[in-house]
Each structure stands twice: as structure tokens, then as C-alpha cells.
N, C-alpha and C positions, 0 to 999 in steps of 0.2 A: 216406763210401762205404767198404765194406769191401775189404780187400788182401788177399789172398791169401799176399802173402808174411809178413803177421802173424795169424797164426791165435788168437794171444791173443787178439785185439779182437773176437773173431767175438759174444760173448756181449756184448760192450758193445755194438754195432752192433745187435745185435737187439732191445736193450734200448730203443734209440732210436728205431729204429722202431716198438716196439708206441704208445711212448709217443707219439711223431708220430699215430698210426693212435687213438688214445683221443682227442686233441683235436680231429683232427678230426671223428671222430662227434660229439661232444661242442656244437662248433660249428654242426654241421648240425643239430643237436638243438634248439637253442638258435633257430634261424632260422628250423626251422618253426613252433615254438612264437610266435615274436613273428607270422610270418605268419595264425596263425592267430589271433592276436588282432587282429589288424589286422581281418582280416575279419571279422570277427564284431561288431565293433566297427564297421564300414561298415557291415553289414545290420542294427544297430541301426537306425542313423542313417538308412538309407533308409526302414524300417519305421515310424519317427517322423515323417518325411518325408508320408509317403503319410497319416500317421494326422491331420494337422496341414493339410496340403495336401494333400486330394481330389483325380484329375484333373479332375473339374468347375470345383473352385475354382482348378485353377492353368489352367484353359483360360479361362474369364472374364477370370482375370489379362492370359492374353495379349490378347484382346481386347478389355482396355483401353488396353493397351500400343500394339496395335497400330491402333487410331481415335486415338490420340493421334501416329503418324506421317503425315507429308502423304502426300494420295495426288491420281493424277491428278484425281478430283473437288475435291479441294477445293483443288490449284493453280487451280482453274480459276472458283474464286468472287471474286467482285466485291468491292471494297474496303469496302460495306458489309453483305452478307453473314459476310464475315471479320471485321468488326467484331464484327456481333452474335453470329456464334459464339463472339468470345473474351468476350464480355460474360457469357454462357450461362456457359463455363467458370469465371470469375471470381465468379460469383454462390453455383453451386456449393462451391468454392473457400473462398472469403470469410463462410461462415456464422456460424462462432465470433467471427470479426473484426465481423461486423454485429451481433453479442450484446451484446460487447463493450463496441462503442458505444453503444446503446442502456443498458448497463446508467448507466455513466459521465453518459449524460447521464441519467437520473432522476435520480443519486444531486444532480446537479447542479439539478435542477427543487427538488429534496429543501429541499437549502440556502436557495435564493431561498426557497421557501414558509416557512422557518424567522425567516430576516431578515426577510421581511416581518410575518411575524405578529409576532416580538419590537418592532417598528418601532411597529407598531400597539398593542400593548398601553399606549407610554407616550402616547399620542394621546385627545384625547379626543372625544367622539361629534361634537363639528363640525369639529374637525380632520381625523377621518378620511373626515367626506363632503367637504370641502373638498379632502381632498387627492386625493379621486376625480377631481375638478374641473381638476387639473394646478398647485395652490398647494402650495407648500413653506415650511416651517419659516424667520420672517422674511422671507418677498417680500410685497411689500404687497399689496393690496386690490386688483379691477377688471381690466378685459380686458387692460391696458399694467401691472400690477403697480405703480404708481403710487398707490395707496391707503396706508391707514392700515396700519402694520407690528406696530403693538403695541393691544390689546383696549382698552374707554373704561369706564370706571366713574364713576360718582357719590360725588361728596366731599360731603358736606352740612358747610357753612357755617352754618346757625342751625338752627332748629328746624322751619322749612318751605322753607329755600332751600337748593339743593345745585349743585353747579359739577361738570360733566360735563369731563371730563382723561383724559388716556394713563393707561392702568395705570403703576406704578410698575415699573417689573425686578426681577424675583425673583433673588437672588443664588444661586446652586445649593450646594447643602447639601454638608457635607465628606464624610458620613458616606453610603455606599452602600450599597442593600439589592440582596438576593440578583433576581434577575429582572431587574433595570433596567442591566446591564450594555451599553455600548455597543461593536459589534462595528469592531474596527479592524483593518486589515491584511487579507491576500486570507487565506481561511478554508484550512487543510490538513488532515489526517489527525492529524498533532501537536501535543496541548497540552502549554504548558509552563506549571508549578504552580511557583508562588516563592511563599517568607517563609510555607510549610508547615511547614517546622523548621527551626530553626538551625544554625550549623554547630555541628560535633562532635555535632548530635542524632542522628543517621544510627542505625538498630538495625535486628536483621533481620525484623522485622515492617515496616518500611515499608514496601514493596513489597506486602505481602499486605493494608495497609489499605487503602491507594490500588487495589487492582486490583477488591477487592470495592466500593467508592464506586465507579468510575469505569465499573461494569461496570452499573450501573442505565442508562445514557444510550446503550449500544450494546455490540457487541462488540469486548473489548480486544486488540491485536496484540500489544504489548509496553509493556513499561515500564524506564525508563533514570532510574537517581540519577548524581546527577554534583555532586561537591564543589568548589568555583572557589575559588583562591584570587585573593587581591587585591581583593578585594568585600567592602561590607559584611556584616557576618553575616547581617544579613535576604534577603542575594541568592544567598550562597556556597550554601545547596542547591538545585538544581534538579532537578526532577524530572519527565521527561518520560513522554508517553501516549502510545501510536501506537494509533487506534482505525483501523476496517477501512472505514467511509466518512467520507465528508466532515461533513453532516448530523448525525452522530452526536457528530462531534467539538465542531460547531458548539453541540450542545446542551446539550455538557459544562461546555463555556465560559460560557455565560451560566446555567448552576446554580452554577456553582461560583466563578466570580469575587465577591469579595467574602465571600464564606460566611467563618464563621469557623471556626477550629479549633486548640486547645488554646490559645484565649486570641490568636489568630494570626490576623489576618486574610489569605487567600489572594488571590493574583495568580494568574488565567489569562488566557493571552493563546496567539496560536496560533507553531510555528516551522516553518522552513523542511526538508520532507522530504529533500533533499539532501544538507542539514547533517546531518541526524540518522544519515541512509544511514550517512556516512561519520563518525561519533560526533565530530561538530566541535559538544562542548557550552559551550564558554564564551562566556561574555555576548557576544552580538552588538549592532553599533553599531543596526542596525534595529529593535533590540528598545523594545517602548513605555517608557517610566522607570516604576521601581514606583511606586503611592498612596502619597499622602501617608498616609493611613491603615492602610498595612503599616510605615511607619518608627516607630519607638521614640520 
């Protein structure tokens, strides 16, 4: 504040004040300018508002909103009135979810149709009317299954005498071909390919040959190499498939099991999608034992 009894200071005193009086315009300058971007910047947003959300479409809104609040009529419905309105809602509701299901179970109809025709391929033409009939693979003969278990053939003994006998047992062949694959284990989305290459084979093309092979039998989600140690070298690669249905997987498995390749016979067999979720690839105790036919 200026003194009067120092008249020196008169010029500094007034110096402080212009200066006081320039910050503050300076400051007001400064406040309407943000004010005014503020607003302007609101009547964007209402303008986008209105452009986005019509009052038609936000009044509909409300009354949706507002039939979805109880009101004295519908306090005033019967327990199974109330029922069936929430049934109404729920069905509403539940659309994607009934798709859903529906789709899950064909993919599931998909599979049985797949098992059963591969079932049927190793049968032969009386086998499979018989097994129309409710006879399975070794139950014997007749309405109590009590019959004859194994087929009769003729042994001839001389030149016009033959002795009627059990077939002999066909001992099953070591060597498996490609088709005749027997499916084990509950069928998943994951096959896993062993004794494809050895260990240390690993190059960056494997992945790109397995994806174009694997991708004739459906649509592929991913594929996962994975090196085990502690295994013999015919098991240390494994190499997983995640196809996008069941069915698809299933079909992989029985092309490709036993197939050969670079001299290699392959192992598919199916894994567990959990495990894979969570990249838990080492050999599992569930897992079927390799063929004798992929060992060295």
C-alpha cells in the first residue's frame, strides 16, 4: 500500500499495481476461453446425442424400461400368469443361448454319425444286419446270447470227407492301415500328433505343414509344438491341433492315425481341452501308450 510519507515508492506502487491489474485480465481471459470450450464441447455431445438417440428411439427406450417396472396390474397376477410372463421374457431373452445349444448338439449328432459309420466300415455285410438285430462283437448266437461265439467252417479230412469246427482266431495284424483306426477316449476339439518328428527335428516349417494337412478335415483354431523332455525321442515332439468342432477333429484322427510320414509312422489320439487352455503339454498318465509300430 502506498505511504505518503515515502513518496519515493509512488512509481514502484504503481508499477505493482498495473501488474496486479494485467493478471488479472489475463486470468479472466483465460476462464472464458476454457468456458467456452467447455460449452461448445457440451453442444457437441448433445448434438451427437440427438443424432444417435432420436426422441422416438429414447421414448421406446423408456417404455421398455418402464413395462419392465411392476405396476398395479401385474401385482395383481396369479402365480401362474407370472409364471408364464417370465417364461415370455426368458424365451425372448434366451435366443442366442437356444442357438447355442442347438448348434453343440448337431456338432454332437455330427460325431455319433462319424463313430458309427467308421464302426461300420470294419463290419461286414452280416455283421452289420446282425448288429441291427442288438448282437455285438463276441456275444454269442440266439435270443439268451448263448449261441455259438466264433463262425464254423469246413476242414476237409480226405477227398470227400470234411469235419465242420469253430474257425480258428485270427491273431490281429501288427501293421495298421490308414481308416481302420479304433477310436478311444471321449472325442475333443484336440488332436495330438506323436512320433511326426523327432526330437531336435523341430524347423520353422512345421507348423505350416501340419496346418495345410490338418486343414483338409475342418477348420483349424491353432496349433501348438511342444518339446518333452524325459521321453523317448519318438514321444519328446508333440504336436497339438485345436480344430473348431468335435466331428472335425474326430475325422482327423482316424485319416491320420497310422499314416506314414518321412519314414515315421504317426500317433493321433485325442487331449484333453483344459490342459491345452492352460498349455499343460507334457505327456499325460491318461494318455493311450504309443504303437508298437511308431517304436524304433
Amino acid at each position: 500500500m502506498y505511504n505518503p510519507e515515502k513518496p519515493n515508492d509512488y512509481d514502484k506502487e504503481m508499477h505493482k499495481r498495473m501488474e496486479a491489474k494485467i493478471l488479472e485480465q489475463q486470468r479472466s481471459a483465460e476462464e472464458r476461453h476454457h468456458q467456452a470450450i467447455y460449452e461448445e464441447k457440451r453442444r457437441w455431445e448433445m448434438q451427437e446425442q440427438q443424432r444417435l438417440y432420436p426422441p422416438q428411439k429414447r421414448q421406446n427406450k423408456k417404455n421398455r424400461v418402464s413395462q419392465l417396472k411392476p405396476t398395479a396390474e401385474t401385482l395383481k397376477l396369479t402365480a401362474e400368469e407370472a409364471f408364464q410372463r417370465r417364461l415370455n421374457m426368458s424365451k425372448s431373452l434366451g435366443s442366442q443361448t437356444a442357438a447355442a445349444i442347438e448348434e453343440q448338439e448337431k456338432s454332437e449328432r455330427e460325431a455319433e454319425a462319424i463313430l458309427k459309420a467308421e464302426k461300420e466300415k470294419k463290419m461286414s455285410f452280416a455283421e452289420r444286419m446282425m448288429a441291427k438285430q442288438g448282437w455285438e462283437a463276441g456275444q454269442g448266437l440266439g435270443k439268451r446270447g448263448d449261441g455259438v461265439a466264433t463262425p464254423l467252417e469246413v476242414q476237409k479230412v480226405s477227398k470227400k470227407v470234411g469235419v465242420i469246427q469253430p474257425a480258428a482266431a485270427v491273431k490281429p495284424s501288427g501293421n495298421r492301415k490308414k481308416g481302420n483306426t479304433k477310436i478311444t477316449g471321449t472325442p475333443t476339439r484336440i488332436v495330438l500328433l506323436r512320433n511326426m518328428v523327432h526330437k531336435g527335428g523341430i524347423d520353422i516349417t512345421l507348423k505350416a505343414e501340419v496346418a495345410a494337412e490338418c486343414q483338409k478335415y475342418g477348420e483349424v483354431k491353432g496349433i501348438e509344438v511342444f518339446e518333452d523332455d524325459g521321453v523317448p525321442p519318438e514321444e519328446a515332439v508333440r504336436i497339438f491341433v485345436k480344430f473348431h468342432r468335435n466331428p472335425e477333429a474326430i475325422k482327423s484322427v482316424v485319416e491320420l492315425d497310422g499314416r506314414s510320414f518321412g519314414g515315421k509312422t504317426i500317433s493321433a489320439c485325442f487331449f484333453d481341452e483344459t490342459k491345452y487352455e492352460l498349455k499343460i503339454f507334457h505327456k499325460q498318465p491318461e494318455e493311450p501308450p504309443l504303437p508298437a509300430e511308431c517304436r524304433p
